[in-house]
VEXLUMDREN-618994 format. One record per atom (N, C-alpha, C): residue number from 1; z, x, y. Coordinates in pm, 1 decimal, padded with zeros to 6 digits. Layout:
BEGIN
i,up,east,north
NUM,Z,X,Y
...
! end
This chain:
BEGIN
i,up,east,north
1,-03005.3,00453.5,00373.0
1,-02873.2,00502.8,00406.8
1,-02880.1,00630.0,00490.4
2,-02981.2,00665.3,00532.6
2,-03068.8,00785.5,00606.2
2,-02979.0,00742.2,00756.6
3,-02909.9,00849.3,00809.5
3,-02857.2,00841.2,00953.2
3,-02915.5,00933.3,01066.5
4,-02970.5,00886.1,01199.7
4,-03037.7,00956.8,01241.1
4,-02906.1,01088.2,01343.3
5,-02981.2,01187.6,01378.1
5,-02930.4,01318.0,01416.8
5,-02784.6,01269.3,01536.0
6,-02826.6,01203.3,01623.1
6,-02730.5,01082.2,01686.6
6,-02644.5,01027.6,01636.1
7,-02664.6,00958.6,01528.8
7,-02581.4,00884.0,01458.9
7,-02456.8,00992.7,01357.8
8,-02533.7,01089.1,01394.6
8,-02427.1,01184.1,01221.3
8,-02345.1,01252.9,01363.5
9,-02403.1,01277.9,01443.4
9,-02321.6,01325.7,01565.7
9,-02158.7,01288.7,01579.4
10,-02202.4,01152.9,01624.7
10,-02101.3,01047.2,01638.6
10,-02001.5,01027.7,01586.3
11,-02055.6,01007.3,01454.8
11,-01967.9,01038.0,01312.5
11,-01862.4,01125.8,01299.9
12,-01944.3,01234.1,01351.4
12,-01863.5,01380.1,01319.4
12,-01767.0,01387.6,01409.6
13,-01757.2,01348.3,01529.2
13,-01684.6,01323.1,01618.7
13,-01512.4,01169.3,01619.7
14,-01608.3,01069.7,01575.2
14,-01495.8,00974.0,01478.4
14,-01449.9,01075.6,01369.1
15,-01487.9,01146.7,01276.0
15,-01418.9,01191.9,01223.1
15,-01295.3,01324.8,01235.6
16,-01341.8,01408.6,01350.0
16,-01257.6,01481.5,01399.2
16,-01117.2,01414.9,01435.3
17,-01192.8,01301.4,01534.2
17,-01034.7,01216.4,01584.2
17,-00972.5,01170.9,01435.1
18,-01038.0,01141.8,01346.6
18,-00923.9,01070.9,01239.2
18,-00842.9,01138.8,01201.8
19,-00942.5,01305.2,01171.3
19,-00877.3,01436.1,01095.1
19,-00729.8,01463.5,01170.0
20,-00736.6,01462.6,01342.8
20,-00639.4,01500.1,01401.2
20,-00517.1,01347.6,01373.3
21,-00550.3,01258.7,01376.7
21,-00445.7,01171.3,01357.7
21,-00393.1,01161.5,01194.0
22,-00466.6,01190.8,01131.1
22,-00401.9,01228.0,00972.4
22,-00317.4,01298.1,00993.9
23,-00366.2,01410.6,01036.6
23,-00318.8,01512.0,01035.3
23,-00110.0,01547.0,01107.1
24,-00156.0,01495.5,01200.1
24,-00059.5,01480.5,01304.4
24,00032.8,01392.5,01188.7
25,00025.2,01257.1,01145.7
25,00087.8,01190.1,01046.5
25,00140.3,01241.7,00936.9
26,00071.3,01348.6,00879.6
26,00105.6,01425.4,00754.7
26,00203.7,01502.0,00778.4
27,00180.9,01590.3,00955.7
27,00293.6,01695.5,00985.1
27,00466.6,01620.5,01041.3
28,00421.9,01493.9,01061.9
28,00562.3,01411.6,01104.1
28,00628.2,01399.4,00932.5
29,00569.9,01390.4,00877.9
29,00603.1,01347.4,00708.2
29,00662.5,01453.6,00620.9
30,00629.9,01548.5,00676.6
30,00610.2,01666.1,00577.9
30,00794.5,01676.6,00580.5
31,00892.6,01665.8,00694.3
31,00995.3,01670.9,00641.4
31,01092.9,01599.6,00589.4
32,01061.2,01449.8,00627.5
32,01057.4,01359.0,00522.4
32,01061.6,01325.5,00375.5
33,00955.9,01356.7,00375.1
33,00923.1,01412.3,00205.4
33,00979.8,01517.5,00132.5
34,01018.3,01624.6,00209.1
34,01093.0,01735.1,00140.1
34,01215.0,01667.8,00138.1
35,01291.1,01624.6,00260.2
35,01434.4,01542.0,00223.5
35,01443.0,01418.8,00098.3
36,01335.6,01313.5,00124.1
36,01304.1,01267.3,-00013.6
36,01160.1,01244.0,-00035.8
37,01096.1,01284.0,-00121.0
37,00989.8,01286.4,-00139.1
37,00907.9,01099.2,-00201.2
38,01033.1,01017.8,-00207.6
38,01016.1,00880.5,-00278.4
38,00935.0,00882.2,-00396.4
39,00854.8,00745.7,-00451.7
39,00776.6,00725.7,-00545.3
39,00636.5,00828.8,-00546.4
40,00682.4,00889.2,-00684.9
40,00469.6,00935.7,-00707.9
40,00427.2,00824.7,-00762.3
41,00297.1,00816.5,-00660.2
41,00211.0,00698.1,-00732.4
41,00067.7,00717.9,-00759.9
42,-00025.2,00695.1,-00778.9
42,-00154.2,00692.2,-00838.6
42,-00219.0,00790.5,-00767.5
43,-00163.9,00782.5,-00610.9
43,-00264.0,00853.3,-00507.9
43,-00196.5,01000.0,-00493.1
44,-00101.0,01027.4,-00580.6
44,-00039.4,01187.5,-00555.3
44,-00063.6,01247.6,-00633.9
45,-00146.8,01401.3,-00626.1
45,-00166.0,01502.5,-00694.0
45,-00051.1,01575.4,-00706.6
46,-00038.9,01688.4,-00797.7
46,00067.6,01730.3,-00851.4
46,00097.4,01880.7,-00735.5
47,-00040.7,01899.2,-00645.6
47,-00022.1,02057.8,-00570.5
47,-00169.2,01967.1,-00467.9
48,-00111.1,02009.1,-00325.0
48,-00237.9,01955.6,-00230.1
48,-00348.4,02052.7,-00268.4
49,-00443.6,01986.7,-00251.9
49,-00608.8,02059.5,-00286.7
49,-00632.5,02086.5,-00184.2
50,-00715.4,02232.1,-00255.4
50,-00757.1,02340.3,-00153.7
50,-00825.8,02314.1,-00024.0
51,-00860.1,02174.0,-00002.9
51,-00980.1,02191.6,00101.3
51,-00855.2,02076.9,00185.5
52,-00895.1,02119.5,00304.9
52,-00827.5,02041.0,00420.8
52,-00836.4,01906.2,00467.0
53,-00819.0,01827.5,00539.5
53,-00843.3,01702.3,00571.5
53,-00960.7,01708.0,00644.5
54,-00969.4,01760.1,00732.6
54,-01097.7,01743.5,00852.5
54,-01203.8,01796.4,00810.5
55,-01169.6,01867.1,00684.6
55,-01308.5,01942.1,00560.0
55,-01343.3,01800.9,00509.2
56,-01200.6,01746.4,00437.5
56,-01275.8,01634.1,00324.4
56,-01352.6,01523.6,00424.7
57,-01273.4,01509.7,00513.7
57,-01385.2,01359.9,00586.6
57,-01505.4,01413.3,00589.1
58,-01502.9,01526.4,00695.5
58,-01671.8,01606.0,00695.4
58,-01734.4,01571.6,00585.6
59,-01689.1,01618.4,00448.0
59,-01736.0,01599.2,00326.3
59,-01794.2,01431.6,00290.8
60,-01689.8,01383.5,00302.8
60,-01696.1,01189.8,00314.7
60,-01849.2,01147.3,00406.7
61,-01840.6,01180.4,00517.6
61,-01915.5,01165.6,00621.5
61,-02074.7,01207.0,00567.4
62,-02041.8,01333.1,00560.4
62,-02189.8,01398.0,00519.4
62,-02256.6,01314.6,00405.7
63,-02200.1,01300.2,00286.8
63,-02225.3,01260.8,00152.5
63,-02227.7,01096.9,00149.7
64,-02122.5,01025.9,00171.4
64,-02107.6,00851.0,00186.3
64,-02210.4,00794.8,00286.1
65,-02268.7,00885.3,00349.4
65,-02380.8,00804.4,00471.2
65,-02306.9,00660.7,00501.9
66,-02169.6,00644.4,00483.3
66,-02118.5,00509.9,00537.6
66,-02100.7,00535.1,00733.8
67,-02086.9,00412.7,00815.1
67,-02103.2,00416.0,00896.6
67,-01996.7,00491.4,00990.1
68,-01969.9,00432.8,01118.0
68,-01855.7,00541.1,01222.6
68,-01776.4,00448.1,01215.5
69,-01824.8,00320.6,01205.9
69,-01668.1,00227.7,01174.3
69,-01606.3,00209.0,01039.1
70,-01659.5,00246.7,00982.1
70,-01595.2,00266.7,00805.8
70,-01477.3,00354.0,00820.6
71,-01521.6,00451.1,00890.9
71,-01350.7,00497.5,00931.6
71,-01274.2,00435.5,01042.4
72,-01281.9,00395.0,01081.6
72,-01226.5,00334.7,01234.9
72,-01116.5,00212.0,01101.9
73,-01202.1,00125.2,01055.1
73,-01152.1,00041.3,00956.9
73,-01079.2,00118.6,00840.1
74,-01098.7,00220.3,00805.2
74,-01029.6,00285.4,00676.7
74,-00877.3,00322.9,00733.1
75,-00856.8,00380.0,00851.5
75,-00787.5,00417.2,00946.5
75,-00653.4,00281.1,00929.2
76,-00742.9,00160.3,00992.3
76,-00694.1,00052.4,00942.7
76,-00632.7,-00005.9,00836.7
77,-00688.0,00028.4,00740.3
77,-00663.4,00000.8,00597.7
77,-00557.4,00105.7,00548.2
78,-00500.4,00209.5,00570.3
78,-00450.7,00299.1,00566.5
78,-00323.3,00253.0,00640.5
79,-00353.8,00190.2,00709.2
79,-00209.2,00178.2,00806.0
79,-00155.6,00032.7,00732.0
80,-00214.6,00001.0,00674.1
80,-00195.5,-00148.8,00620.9
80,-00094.7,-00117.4,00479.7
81,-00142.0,-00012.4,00396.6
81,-00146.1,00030.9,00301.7
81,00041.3,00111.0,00321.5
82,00067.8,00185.7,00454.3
82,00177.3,00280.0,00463.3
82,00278.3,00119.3,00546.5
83,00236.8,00022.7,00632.3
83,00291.7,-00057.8,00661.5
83,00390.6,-00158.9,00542.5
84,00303.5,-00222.8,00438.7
84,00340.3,-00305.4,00388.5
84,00404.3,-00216.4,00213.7
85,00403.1,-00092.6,00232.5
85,00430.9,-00052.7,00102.0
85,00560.3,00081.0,00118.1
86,00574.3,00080.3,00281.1
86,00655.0,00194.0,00307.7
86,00640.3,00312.3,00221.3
87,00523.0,00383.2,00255.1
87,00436.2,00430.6,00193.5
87,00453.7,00566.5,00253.2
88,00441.2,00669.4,00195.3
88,00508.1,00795.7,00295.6
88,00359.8,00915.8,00252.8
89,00282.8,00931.4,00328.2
89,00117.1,00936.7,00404.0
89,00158.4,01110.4,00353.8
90,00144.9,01181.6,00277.4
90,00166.7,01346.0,00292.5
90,00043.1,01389.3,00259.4
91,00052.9,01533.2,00217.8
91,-00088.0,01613.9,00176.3
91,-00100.0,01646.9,00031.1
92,00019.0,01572.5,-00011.2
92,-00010.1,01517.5,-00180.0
92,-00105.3,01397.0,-00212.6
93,-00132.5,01338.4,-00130.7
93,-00172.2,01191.6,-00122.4
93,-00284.2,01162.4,-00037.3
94,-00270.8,01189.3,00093.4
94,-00392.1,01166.4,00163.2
94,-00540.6,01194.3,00145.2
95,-00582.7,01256.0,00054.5
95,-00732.6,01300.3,00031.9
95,-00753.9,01176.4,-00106.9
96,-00646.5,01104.8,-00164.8
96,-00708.8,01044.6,-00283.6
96,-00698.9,00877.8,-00179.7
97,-00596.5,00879.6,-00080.2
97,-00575.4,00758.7,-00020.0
97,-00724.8,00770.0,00078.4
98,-00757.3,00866.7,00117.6
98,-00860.1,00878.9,00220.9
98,-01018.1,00820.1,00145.7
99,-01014.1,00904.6,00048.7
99,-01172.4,00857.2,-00012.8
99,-01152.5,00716.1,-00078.6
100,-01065.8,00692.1,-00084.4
100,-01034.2,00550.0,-00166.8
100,-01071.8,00450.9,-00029.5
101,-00965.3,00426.8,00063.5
101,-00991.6,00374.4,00203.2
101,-01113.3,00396.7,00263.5
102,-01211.3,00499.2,00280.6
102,-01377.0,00531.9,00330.2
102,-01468.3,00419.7,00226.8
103,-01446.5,00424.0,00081.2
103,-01491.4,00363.3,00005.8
103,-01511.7,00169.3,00013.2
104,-01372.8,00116.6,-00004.0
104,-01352.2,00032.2,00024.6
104,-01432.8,-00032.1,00193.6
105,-01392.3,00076.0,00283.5
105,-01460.5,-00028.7,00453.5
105,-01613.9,00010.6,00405.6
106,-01675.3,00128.6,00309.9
106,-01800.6,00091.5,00336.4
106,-01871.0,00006.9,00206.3
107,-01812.0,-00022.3,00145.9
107,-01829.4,-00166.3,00050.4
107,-01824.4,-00270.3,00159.7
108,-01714.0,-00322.9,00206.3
108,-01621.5,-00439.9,00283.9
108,-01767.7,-00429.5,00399.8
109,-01761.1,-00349.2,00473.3
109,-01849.0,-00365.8,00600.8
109,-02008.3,-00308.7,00596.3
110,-02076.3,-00205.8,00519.6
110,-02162.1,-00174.5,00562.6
110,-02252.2,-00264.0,00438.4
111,-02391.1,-00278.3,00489.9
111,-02465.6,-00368.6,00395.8
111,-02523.7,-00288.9,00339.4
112,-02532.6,-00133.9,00273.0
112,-02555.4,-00048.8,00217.9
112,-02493.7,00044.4,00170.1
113,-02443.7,00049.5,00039.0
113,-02297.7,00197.3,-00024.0
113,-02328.6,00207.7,-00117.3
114,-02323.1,00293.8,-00195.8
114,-02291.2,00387.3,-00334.8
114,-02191.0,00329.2,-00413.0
115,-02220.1,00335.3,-00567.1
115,-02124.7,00329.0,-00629.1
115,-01950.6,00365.9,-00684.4
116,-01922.9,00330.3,-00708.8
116,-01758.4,00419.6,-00736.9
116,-01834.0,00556.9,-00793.1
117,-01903.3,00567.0,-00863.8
117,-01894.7,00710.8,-00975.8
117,-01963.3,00808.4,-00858.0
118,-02068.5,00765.8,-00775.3
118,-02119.3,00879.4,-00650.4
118,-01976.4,00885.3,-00538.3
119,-01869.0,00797.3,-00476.7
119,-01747.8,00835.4,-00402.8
119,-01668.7,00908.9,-00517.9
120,-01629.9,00887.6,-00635.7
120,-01596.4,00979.1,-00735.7
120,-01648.2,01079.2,-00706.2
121,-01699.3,01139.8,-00722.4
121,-01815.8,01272.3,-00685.7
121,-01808.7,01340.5,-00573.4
122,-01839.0,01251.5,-00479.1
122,-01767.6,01287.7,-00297.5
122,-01669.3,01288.3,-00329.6
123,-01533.2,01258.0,-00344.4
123,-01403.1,01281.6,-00320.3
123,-01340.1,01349.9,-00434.7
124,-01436.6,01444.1,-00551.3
124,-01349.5,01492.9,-00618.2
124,-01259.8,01440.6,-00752.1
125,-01279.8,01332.4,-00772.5
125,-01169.0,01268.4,-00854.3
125,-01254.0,01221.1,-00968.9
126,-01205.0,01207.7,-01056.9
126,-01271.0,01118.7,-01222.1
126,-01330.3,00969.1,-01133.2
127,-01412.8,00907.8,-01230.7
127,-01502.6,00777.8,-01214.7
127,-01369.0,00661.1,-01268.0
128,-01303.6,00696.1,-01354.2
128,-01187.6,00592.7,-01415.3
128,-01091.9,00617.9,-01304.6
129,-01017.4,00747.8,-01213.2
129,-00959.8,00761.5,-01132.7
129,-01007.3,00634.3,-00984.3
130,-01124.1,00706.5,-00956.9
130,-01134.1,00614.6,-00836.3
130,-01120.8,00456.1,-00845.0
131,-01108.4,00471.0,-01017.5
131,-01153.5,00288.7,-00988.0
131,-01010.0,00221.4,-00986.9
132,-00933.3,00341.5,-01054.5
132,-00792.8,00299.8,-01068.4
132,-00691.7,00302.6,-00913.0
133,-00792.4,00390.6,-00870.3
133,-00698.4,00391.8,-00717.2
133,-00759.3,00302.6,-00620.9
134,-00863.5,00253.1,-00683.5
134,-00946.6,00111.3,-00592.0
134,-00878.8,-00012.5,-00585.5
135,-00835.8,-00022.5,-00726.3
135,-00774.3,-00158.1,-00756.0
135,-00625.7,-00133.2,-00727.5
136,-00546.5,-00039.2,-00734.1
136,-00418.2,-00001.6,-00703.2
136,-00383.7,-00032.7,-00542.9
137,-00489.0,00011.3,-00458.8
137,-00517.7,00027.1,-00318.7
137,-00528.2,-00130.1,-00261.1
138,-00583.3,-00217.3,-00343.5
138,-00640.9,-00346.4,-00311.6
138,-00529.2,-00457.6,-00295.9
139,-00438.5,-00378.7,-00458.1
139,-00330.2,-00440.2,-00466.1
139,-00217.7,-00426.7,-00358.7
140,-00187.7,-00330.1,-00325.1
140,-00093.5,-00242.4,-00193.6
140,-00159.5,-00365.6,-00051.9
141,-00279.8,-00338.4,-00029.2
141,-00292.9,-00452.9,00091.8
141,-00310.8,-00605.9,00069.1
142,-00248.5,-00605.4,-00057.7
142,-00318.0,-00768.6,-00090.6
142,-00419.7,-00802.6,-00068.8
143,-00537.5,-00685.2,-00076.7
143,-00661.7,-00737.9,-00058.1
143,-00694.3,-00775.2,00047.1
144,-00656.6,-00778.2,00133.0
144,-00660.1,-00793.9,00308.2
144,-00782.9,-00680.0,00376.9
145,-00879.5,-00695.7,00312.8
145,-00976.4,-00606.6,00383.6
145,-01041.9,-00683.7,00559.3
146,-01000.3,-00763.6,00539.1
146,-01090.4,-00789.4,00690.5
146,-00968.1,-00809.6,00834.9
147,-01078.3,-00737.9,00912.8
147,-01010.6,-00697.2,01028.3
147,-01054.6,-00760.1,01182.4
148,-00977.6,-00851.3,01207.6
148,-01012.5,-00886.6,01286.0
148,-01121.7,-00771.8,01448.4
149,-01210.6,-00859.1,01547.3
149,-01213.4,-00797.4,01624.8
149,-01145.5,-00737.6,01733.9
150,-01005.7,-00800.7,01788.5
150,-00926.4,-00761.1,01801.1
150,-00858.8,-00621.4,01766.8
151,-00847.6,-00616.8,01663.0
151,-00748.2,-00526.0,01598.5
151,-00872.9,-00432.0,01592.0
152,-00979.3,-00456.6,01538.1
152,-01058.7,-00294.8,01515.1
152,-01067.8,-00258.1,01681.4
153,-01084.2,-00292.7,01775.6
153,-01067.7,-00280.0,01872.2
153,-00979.5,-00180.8,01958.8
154,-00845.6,-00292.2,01871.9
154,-00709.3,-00196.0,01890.0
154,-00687.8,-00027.7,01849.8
155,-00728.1,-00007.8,01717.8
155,-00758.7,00115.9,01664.5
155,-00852.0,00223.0,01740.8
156,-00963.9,00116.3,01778.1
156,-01100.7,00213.0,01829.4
156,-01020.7,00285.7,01988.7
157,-00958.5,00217.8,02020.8
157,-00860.6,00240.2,02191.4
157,-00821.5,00312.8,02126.2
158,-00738.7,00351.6,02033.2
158,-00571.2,00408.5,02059.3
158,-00692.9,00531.0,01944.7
159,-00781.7,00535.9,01912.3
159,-00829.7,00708.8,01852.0
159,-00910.9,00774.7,01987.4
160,-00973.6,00674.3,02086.1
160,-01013.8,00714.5,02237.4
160,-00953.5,00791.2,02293.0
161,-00789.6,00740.8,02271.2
161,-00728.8,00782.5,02378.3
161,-00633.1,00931.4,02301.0
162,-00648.8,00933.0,02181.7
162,-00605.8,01013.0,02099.6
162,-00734.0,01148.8,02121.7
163,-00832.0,01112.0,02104.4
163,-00919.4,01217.8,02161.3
163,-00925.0,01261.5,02320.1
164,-00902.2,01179.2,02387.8
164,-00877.6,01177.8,02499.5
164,-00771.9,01305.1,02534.2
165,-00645.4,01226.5,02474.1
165,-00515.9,01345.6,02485.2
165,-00511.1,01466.3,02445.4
166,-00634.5,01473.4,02382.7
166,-00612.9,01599.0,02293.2
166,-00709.2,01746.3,02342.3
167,-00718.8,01695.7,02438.1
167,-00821.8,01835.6,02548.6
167,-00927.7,01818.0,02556.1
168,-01013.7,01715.3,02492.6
168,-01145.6,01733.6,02472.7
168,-01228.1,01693.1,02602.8
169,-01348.3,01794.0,02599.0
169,-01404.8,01771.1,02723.4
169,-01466.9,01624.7,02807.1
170,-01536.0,01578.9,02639.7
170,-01572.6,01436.0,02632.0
170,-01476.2,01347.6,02591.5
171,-01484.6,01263.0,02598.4
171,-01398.1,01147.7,02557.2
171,-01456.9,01070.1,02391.6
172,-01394.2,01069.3,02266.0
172,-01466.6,00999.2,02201.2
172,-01539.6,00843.1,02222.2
173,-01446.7,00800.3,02325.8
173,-01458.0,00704.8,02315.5
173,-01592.9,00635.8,02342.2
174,-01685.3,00698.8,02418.2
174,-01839.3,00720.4,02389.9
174,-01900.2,00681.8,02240.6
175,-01837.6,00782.4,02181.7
175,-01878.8,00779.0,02034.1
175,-01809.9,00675.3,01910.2
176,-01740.4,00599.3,01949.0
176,-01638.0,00546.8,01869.5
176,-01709.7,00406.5,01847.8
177,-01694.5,00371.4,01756.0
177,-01845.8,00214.3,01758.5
177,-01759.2,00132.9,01861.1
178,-01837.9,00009.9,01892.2
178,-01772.8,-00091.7,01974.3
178,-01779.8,-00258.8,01933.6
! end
C-alpha cells in the first residue's frame, strides 16, 4: 500500500481540488442550514471539529494510502448520497460523510485497503461509528457503488477545470487519474 513520492504528489493535488469543491459546497449551504438546518442524521456532529476539510483529506490521503481515484469516486458517491437523499452537505457533516465515502471507493475500487477500525482511526470516529455510517451511507445510495467510465470521467473534467478556474499555475488535470 506503499505510494511512491509521485504518486502522493498527485494525490495531494486531487485532494486540494476536492478540499476546494467541498468546501465551496459547504459555503453555498451554510445559509441554508441556518434558515433550516433539516434532518440530523448519523453523519452530524453536535459542533464542527476542529480540523478543517483540506486538513482531514490530507489526513485521509496520508494515512488510507487509498488511490487518486478513490476520491475522484468518493466525490461521486457523495453527490449520489446529497442527490437521491436531498441531503444538505454542511461542516456538521462533511468530515464523517467524507471518511465514510474515501472508505467505501477504496474498498469498491482499490485491490488493497484497511479495515473499518484503521479508517476509524484516520477519520476520528468510534469502530461501531464508522460501521454504522458505512451501512447508513450504503443504504442512502442504494448501494450503487459502481461508476460508470463515463461518469468518473465526467467528475475527473469538471475537478480539472475546477482547478483550472481557480488560479493555479498547473492544471490538475495532469494529476487527476484517467
Amino acid at each position: 500500500m506503499e505510494s511512491s513520492p509521485e504518486e502522493m504528489a498527485e494525490g495531494a493535488e486531487v485532494v486540494r481540488v476536492l478540499a476546494a469543491v467541498l468546501e465551496r459546497l459547504i459555503g453555498a449551504n451554510t445559509a441554508v442550514a441556518q434558515a433550516d438546518p433539516g434532518k440530523v442524521t448519523k453523519f452530524h456532529a453536535l459542533k464542527a471539529p476542529g480540523i478543517g476539510i483540506h486538513q482531514y483529506l490530507e489526513r485521509i490521503h496520508k494515512y488510507a494510502c487509498c488511490s487518486k481515484e478513490c476520491f475522484v469516486l468518493a466525490l461521486i458517491y457523495i453527490d449520489r448520497l446529497i442527490q437521491r437523499n436531498n441531503f444538505l452537505l454542511t461542516e456538521l457533516n462533511v468530515h464523517r460523510v467524507v471518511i465514510t465515502a474515501v472508505m467505501l471507493a477504496a474498498k469498491f475500487f482499490d485491490d488493497a485497503y484497511y479495515n473499518n477500525a484503521y479508517y476509524a482511526k484516520v477519520g476520528g470516529v468510534l469502530v461501531p461509528e464508522i460501521n454504522s455510517l458505512e451501512v447508513e451511507f450504503l443504504f442512502r445510495v442504494n448501494f450503487s457503488l459502481h461508476v460508470s467510465s463515463e461518469v468518473f470521467q465526467k467528475y475527473r473534467a469538471e475537478l480539472a477545470v475546477h482547478a483550472f478556474c481557480s488560479g493555479r499555475d498547473h492544471p490538475v488535470a495532469q494529476h487527476l487519474p484517467k
